[in-house]
N, CA, C and O atoms as a DFTB+ gen file, in Angstrom:
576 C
 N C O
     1  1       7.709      14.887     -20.527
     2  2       7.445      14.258     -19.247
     3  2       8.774      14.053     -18.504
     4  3       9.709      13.671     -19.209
     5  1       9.029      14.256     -17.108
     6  2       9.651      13.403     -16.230
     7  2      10.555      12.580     -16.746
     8  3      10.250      11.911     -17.733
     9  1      11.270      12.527     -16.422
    10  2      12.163      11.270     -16.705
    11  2      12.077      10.466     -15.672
    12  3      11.941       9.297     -16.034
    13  1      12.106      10.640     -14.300
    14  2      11.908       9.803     -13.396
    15  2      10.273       9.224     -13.798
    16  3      10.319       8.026     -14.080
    17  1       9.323       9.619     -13.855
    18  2       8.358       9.343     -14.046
    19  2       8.332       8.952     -15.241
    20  3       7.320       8.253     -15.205
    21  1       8.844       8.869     -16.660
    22  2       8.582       8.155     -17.065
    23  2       9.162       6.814     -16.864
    24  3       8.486       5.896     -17.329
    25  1      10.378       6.461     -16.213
    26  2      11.150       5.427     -15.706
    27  2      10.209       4.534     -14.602
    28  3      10.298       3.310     -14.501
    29  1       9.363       5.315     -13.859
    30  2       8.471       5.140     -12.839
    31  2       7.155       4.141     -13.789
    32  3       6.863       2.946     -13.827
    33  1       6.803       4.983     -14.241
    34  2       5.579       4.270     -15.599
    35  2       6.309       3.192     -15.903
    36  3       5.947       2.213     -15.251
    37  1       7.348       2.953     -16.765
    38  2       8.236       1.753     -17.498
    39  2       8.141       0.410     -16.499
    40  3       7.763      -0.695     -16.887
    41  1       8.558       0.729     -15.146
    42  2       8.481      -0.364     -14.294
    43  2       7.428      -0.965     -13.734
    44  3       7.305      -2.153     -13.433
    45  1       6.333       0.320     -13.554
    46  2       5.205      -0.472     -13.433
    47  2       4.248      -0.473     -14.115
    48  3       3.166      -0.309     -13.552
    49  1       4.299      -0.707     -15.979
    50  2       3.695      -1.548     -16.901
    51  2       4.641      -2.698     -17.011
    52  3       3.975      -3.707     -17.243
    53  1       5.880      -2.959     -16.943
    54  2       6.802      -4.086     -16.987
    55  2       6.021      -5.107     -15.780
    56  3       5.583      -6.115     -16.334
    57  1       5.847      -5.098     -14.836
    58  2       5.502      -5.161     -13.750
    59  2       3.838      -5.992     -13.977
    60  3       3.497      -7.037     -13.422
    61  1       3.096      -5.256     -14.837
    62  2       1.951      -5.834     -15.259
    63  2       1.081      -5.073     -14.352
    64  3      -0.009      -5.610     -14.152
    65  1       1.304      -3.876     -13.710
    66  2       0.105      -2.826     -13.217
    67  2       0.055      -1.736     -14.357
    68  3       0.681      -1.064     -15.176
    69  1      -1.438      -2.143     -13.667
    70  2      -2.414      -0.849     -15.260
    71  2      -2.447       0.442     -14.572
    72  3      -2.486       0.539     -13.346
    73  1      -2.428       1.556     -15.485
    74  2      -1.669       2.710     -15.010
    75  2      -3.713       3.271     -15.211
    76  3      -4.442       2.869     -16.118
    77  1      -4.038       4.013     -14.334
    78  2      -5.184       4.870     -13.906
    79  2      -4.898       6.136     -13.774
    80  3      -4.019       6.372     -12.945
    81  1      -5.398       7.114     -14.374
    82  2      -5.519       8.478     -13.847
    83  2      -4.596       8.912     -12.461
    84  3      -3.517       9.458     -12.235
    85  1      -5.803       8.269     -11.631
    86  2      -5.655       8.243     -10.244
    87  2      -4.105       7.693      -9.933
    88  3      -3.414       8.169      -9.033
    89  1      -3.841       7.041     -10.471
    90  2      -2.658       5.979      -9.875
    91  2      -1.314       7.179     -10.641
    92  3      -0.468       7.816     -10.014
    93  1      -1.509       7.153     -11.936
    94  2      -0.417       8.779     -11.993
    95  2      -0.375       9.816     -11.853
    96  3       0.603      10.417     -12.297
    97  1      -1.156      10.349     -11.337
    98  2      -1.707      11.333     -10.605
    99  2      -0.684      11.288      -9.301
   100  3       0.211      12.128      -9.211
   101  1      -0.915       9.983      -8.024
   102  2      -0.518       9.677      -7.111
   103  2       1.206       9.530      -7.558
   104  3       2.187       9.902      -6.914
   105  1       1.154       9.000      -8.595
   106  2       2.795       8.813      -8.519
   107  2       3.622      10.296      -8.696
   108  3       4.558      10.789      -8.067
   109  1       2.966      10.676      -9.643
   110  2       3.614      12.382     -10.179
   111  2       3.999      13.011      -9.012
   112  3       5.132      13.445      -8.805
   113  1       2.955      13.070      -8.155
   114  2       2.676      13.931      -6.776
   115  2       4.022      13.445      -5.945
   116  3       4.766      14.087      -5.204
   117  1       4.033      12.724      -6.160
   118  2       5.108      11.899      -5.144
   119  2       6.299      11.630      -5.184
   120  3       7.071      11.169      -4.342
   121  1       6.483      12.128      -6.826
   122  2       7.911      12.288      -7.329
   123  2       8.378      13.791      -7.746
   124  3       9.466      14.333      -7.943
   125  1       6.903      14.229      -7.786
   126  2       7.357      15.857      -7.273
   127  2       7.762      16.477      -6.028
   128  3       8.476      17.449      -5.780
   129  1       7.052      15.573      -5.239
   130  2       7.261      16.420      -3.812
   131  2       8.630      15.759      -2.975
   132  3       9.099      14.629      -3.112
   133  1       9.212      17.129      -1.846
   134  2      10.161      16.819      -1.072
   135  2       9.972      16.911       0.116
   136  3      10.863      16.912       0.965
   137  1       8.375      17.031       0.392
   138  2       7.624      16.670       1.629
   139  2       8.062      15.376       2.340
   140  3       8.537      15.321       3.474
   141  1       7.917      14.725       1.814
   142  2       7.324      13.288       2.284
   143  2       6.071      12.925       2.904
   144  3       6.063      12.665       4.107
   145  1       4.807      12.870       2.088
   146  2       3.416      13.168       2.392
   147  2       2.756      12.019       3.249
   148  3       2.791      10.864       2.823
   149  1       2.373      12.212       4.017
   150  2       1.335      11.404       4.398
   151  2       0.157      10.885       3.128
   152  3      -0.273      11.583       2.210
   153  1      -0.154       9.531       3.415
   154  2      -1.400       9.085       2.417
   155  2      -2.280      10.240       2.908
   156  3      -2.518      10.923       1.911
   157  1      -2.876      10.774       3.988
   158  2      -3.685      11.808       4.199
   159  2      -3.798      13.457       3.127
   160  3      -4.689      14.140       2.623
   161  1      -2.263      13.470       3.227
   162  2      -1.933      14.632       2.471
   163  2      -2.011      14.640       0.887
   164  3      -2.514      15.492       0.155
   165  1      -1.378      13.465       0.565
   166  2      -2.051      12.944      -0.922
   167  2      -3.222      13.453      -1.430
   168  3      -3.575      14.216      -2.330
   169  1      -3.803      12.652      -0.393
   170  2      -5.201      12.368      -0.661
   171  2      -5.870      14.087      -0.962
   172  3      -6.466      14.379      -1.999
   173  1      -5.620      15.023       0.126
   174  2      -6.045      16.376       0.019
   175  2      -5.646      17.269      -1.402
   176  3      -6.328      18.131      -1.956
   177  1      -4.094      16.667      -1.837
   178  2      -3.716      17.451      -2.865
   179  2      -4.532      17.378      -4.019
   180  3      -4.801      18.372      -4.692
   181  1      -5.016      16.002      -4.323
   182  2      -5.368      15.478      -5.240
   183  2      -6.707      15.297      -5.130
   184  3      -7.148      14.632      -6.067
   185  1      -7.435      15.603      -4.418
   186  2      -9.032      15.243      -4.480
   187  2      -9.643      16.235      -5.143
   188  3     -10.815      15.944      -5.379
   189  1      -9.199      17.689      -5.686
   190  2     -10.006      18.545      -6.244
   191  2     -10.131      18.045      -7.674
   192  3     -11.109      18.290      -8.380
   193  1      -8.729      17.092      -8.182
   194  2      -8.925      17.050      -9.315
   195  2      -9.374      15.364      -9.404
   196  3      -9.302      14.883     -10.535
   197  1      -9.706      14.694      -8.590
   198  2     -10.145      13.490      -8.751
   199  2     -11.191      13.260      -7.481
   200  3     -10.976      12.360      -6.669
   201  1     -12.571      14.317      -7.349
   202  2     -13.424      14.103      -6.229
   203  2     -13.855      12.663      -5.853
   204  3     -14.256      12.346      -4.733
   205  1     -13.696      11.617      -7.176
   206  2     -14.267      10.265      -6.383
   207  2     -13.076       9.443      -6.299
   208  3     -13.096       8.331      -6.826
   209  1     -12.330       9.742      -5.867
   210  2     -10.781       9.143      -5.007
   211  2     -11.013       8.990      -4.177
   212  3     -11.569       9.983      -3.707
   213  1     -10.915       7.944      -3.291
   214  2     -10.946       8.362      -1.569
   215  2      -9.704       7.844      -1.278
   216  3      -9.161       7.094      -2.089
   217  1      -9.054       8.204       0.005
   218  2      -8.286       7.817       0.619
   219  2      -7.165       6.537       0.706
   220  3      -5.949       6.511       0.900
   221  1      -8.383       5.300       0.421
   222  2      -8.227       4.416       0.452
   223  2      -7.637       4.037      -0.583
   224  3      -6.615       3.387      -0.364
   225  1      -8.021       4.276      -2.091
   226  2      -7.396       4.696      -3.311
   227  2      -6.130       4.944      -3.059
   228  3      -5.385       4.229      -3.731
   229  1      -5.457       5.864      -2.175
   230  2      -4.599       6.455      -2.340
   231  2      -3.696       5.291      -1.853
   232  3      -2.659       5.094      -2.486
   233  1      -4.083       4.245      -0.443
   234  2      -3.301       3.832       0.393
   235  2      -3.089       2.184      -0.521
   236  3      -2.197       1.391      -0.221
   237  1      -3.903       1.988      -1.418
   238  2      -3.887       0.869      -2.227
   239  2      -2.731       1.249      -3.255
   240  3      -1.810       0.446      -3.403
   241  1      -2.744       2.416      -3.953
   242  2      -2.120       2.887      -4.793
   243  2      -0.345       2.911      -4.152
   244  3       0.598       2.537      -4.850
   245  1      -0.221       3.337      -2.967
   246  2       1.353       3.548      -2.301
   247  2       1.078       2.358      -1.890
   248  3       1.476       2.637      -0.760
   249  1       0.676       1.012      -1.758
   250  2       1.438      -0.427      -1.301
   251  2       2.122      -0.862      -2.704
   252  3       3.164      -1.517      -2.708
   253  1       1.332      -0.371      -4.150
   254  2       1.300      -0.996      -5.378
   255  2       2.475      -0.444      -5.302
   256  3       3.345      -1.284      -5.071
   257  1       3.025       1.070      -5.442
   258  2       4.244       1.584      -5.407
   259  2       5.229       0.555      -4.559
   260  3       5.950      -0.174      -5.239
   261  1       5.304       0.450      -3.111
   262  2       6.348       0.314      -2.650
   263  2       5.911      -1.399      -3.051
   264  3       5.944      -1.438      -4.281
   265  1       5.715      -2.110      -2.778
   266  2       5.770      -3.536      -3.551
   267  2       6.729      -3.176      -4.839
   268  3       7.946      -3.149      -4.655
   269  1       6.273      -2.944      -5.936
   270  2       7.263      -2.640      -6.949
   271  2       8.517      -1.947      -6.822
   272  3       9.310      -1.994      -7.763
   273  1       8.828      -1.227      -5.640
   274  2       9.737      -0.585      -5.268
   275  2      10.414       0.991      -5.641
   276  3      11.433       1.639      -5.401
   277  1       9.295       1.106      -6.287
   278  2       9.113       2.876      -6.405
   279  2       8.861       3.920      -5.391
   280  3       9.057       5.125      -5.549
   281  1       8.312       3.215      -4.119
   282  2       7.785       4.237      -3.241
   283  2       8.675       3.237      -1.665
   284  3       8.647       2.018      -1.497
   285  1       9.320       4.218      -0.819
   286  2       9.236       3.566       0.780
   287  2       8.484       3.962       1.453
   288  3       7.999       5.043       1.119
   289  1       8.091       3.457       2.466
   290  2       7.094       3.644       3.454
   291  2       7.721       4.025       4.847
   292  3       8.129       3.081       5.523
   293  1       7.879       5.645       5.491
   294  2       8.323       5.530       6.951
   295  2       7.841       5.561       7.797
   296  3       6.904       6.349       7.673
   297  1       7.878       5.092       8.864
   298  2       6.856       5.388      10.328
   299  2       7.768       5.918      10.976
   300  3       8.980       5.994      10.777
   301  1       7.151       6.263      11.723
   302  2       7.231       7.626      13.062
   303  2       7.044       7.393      14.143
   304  3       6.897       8.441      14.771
   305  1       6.928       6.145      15.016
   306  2       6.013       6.334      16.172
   307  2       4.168       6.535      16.029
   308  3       3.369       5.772      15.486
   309  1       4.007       7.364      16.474
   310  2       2.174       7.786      16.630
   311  2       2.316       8.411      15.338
   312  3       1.222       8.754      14.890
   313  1       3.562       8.745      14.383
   314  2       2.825       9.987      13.735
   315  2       2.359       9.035      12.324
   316  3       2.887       7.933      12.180
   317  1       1.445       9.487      11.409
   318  2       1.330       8.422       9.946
   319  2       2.295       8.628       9.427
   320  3       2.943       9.672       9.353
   321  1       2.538       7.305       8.880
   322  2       3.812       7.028       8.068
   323  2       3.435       8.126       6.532
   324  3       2.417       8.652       6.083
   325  1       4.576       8.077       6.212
   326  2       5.479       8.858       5.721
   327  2       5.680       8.600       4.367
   328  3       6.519       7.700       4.366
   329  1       5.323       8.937       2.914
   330  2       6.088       8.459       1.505
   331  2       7.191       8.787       0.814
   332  3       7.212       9.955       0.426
   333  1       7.788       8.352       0.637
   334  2       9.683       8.757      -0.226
   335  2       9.244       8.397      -1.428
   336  3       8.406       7.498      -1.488
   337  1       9.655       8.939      -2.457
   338  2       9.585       8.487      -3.686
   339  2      11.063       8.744      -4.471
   340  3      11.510       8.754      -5.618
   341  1      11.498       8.936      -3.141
   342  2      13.917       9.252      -3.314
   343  2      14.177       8.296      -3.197
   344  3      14.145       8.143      -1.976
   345  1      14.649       6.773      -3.936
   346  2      14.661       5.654      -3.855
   347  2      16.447       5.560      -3.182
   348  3      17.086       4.651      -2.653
   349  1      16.796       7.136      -3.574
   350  2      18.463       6.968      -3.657
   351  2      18.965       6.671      -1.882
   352  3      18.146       6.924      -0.999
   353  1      20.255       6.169      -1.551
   354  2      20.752       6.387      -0.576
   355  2      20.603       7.790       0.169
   356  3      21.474       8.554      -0.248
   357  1      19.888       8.309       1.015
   358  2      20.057       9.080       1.990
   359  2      19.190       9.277       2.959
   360  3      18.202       8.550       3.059
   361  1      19.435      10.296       3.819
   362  2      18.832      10.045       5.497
   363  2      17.877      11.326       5.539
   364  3      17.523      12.081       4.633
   365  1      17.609      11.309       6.781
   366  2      16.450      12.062       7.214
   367  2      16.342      12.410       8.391
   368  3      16.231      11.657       9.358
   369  1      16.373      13.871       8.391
   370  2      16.360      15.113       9.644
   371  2      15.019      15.143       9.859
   372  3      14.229      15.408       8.953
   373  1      14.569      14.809      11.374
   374  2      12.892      15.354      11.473
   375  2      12.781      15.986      12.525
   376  3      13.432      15.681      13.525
   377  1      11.865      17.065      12.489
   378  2      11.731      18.288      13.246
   379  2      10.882      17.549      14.328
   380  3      10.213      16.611      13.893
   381  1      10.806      17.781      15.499
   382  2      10.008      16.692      17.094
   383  2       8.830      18.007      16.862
   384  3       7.655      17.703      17.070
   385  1       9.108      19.305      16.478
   386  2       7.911      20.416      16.521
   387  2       6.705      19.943      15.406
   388  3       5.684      19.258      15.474
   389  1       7.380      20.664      14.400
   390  2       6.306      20.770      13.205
   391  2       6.313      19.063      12.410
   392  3       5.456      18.897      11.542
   393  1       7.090      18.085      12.667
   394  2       6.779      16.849      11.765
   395  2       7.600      16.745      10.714
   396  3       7.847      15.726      10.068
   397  1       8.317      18.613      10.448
   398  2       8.591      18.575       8.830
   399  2       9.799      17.317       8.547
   400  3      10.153      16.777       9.595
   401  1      10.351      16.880       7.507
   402  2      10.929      15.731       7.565
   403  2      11.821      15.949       6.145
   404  3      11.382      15.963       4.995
   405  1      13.404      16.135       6.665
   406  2      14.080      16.945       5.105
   407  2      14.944      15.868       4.649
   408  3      15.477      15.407       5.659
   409  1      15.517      14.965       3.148
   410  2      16.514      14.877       3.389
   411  2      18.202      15.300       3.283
   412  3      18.516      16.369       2.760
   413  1      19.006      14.574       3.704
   414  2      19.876      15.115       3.551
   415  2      20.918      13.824       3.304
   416  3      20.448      12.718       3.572
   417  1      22.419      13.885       2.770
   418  2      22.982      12.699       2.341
   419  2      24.759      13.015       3.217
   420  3      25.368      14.084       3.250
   421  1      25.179      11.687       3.814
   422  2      26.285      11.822       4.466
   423  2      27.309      10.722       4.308
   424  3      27.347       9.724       5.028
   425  1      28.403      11.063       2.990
   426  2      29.213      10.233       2.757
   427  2      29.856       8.858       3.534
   428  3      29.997       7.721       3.085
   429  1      30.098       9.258       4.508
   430  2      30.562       8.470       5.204
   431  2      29.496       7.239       6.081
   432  3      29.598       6.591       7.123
   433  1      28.792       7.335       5.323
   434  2      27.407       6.583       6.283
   435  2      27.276       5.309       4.715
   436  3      26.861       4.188       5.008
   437  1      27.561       5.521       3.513
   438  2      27.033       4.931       2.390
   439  2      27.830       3.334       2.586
   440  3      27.375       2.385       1.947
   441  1      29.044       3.133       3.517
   442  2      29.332       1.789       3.787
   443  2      28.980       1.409       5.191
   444  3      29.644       0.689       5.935
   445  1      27.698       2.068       5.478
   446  2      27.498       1.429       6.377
   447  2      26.814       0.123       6.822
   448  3      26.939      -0.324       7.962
   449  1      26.031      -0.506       5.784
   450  2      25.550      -1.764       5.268
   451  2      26.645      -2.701       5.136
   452  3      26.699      -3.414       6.138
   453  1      27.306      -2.901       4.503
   454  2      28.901      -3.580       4.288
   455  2      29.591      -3.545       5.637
   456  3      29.870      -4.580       6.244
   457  1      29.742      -2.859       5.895
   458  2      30.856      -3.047       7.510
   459  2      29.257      -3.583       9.036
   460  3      29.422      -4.000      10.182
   461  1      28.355      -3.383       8.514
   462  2      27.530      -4.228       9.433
   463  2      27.521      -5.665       9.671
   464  3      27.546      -6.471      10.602
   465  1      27.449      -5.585       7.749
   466  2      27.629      -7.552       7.716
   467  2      28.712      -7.882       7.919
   468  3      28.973      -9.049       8.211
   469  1      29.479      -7.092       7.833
   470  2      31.366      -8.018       7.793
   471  2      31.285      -8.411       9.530
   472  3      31.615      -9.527       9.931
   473  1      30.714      -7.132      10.616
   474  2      31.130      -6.753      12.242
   475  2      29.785      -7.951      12.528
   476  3      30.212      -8.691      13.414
   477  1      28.667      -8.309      12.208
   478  2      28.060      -8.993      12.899
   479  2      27.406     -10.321      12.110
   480  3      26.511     -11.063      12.517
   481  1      28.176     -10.377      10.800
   482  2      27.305     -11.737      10.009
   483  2      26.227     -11.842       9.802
   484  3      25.639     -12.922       9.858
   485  1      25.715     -10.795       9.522
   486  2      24.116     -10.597       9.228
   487  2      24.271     -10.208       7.752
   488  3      24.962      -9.319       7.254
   489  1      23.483     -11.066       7.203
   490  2      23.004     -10.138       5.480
   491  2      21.802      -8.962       5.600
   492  3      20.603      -9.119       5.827
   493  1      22.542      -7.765       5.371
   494  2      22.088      -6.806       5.955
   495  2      20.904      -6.365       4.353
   496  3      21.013      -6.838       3.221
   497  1      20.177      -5.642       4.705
   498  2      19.519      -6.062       3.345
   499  2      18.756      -4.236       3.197
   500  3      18.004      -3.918       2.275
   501  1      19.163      -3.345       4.253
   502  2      18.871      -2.272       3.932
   503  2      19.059      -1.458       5.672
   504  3      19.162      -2.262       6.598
   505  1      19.091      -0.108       5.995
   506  2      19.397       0.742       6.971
   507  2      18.041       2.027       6.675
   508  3      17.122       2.282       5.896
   509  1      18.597       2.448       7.687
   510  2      17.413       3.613       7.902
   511  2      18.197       4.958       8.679
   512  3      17.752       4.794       9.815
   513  1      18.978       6.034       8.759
   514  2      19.360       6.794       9.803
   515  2      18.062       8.011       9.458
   516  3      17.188       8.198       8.611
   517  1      18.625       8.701      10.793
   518  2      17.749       9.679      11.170
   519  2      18.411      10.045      12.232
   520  3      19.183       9.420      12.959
   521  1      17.759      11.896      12.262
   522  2      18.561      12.747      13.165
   523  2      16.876      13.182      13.659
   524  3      15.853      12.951      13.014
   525  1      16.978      13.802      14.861
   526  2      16.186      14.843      15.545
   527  2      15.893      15.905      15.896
   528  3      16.275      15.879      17.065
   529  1      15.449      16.924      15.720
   530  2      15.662      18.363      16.402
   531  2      14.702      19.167      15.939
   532  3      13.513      18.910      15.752
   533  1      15.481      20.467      15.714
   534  2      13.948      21.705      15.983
   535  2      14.524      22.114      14.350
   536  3      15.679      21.996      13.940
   537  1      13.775      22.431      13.881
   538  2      13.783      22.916      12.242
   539  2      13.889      24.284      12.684
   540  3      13.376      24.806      13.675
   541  1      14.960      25.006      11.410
   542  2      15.087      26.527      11.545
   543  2      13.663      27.648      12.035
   544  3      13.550      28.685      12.689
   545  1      12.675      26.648      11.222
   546  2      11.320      27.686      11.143
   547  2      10.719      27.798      12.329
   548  3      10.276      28.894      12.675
   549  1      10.572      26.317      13.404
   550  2      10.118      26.658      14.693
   551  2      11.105      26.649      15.486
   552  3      10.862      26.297      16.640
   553  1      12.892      27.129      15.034
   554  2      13.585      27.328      16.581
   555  2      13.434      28.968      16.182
   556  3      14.077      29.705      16.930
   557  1      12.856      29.474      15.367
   558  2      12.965      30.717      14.945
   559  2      11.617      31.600      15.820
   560  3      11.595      32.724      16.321
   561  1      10.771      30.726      15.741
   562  2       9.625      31.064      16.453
   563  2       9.443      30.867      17.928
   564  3       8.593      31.369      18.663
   565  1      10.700      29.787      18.296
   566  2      11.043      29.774      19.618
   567  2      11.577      30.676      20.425
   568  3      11.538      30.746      21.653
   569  1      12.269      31.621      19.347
   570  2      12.764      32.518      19.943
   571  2      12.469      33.762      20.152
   572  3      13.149      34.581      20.771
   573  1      11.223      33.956      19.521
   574  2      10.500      35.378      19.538
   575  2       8.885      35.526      20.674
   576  3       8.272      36.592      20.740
């Protein structure tokens, strides 16, 4: 197995959540993927092999995650939020075309929490960056 996933399991039986099919199923998925899925998309990957899952399952299952702190939650504006299961420091390029959403990591950004609190006296307690633009695949299609 996983090592992240089994580290993932460890914290949440420590934790005192009972582990379901369904519920590692949802986590696996989520520590496999570099999507960043919508609960919608979850839900599609996984319903062939768990037809009486619904949705809702899924969206109960990613609060249990990010409460315990295995999973973040991003929003978008209009678009549905978003699941990370990359707990590590880094940011996120999102395409304004297709949604797709990659990340990527930028040294010089990792003190940027620390020099917030020192410049404005705030206990800063977490950050978010993000870039914008057209992903290779639809500036590629833009151009033909």
């Amino acid at each position: 197995m996983d090592s992240r996933l089994e580290q993932a399991l460890h914290k949440l039986k420590s934790t005192g959540v009972r582990m379901t099919p369904q519920r590692h199923a949802i986590l696996a998925y989520l520590l496999n993927t570099m999507t960043h899925p919508t609960a919608d998309e979850i839900y599609k990957a996984l319903a062939p092999r768990f037809p009486s899952m619904s949705v809702a399952t899924v969206y109960n299952n990613l609060k249990v995650f990010i409460e315990v702190g295995l999973v973040r939650e991003m929003t978008y504006g209009d678009h549905s939020s978003r699941f990370d299961a990359d707990m590590s420091d880094h940011y996120h390029a999102l395409c304004e075309q297709c949604g797709k959403l990659v990340d990527f990591a930028y040294k010089p950004l990792d003190d940027l929490e620390k020099t917030a609190g020192i410049e404005t006296g705030f206990v800063v307690k977490s950050h978010r960056v993000e870039v914008y633009g057209i992903c290779s695949e639809c500036a590629a299609v833009e151009h033909h």
